[in-house]
C-alpha positions as CSV (number, residue, x, y, z in Angstrom):
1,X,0.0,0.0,0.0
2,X,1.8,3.1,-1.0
3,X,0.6,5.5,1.4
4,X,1.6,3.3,4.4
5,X,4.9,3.3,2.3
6,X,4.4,7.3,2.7
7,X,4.1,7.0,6.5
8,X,6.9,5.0,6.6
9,X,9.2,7.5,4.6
10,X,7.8,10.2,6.8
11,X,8.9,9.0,10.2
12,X,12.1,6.9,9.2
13,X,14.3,9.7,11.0
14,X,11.8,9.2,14.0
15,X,12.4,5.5,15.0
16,X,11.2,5.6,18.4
17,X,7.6,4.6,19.8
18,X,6.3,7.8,21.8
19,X,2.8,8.0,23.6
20,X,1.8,4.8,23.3
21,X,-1.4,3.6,24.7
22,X,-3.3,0.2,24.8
23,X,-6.4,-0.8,26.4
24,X,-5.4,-4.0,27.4
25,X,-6.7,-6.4,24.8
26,X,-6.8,-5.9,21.1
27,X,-6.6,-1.6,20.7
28,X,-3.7,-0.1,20.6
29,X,-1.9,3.3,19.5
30,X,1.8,5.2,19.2
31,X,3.2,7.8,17.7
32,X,7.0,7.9,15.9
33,X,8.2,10.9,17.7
34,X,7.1,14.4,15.9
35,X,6.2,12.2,12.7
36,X,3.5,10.4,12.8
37,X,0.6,8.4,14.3
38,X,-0.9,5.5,14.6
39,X,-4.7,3.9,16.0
40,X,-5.0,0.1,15.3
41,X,-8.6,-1.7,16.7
42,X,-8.8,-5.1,16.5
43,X,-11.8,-5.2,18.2
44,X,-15.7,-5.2,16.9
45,X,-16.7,-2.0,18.8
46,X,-15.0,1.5,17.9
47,X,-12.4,3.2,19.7
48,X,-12.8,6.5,20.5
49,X,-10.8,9.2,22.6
50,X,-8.6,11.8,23.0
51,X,-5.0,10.5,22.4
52,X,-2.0,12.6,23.1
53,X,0.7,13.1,20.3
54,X,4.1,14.9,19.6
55,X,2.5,15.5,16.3
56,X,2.3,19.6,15.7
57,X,-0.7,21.7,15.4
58,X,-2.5,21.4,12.2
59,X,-5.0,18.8,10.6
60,X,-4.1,15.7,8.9
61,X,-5.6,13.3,6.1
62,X,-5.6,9.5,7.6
63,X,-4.4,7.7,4.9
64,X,-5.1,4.4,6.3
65,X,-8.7,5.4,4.3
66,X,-7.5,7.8,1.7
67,X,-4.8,10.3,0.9
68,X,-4.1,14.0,0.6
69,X,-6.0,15.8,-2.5
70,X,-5.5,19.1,-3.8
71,X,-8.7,20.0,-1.9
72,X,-7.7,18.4,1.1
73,X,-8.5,14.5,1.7
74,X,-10.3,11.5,0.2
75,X,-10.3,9.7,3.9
76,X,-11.1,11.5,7.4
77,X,-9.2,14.2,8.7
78,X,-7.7,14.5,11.9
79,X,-7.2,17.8,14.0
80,X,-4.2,18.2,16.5
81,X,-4.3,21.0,18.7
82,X,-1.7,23.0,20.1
83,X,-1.3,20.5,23.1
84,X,-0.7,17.8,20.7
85,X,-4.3,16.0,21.6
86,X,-6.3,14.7,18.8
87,X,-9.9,13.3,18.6
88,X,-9.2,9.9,17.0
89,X,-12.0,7.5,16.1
90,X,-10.9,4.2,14.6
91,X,-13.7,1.7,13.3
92,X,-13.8,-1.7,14.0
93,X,-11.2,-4.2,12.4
94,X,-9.9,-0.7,11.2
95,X,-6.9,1.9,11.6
96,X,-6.1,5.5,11.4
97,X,-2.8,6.5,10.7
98,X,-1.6,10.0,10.1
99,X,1.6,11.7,9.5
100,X,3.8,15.3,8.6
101,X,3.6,14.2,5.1
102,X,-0.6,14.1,5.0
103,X,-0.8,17.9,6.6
104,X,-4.1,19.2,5.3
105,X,-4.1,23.0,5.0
């Protein structure tokens, strides 16, 4: 899938696993640093909260579901605020993932 191939590009210079948070059975989530993001559910029911990220202000296109346009995305976009926080709902069986390379202006 190329655009996981894009997050992967994006946070090669950011190798380590920062705010990483699991509920204890099949949901998980991590960041790479100042790079990227990432919500995996394995589960039937959706996930849903506010996670905490080194990402920087600005809204990003999860390209887990679609990729940047020239309008903005084909997938859901993703705020981070100023504190890093973002609102992140990831279906069931599904994933968001978002990185500095899928900023939405």
């Amino acid at each position: 899938m190329p655009r996981m191939l894009a997050f992967r590009k994006s946070t090669a210079s950011s190798p380590d696993v920062t705010n990483f948070w699991d509920d204890g059975a099949n949901q998980i989530a991590f960041g790479r640093g100042n790079k990227g993001f990432v919500v995996i559910n394995r589960t039937s029911n959706p996930v849903h909260r506010l996670f905490q990220t080194s990402l920087p202000f600005g809204s990003y296109c999860d390209v887990f579901q679609g990729e940047p346009t020239q309008g903005g995305c084909s997938g859901a976009l993703v705020r981070v605020e100023n504190s890093g926080q973002a609102d992140i709902t990831a279906g069931p069986f599904s994933a968001v993932v978002i990185h500095v390379g899928s900023t939405v202006w």
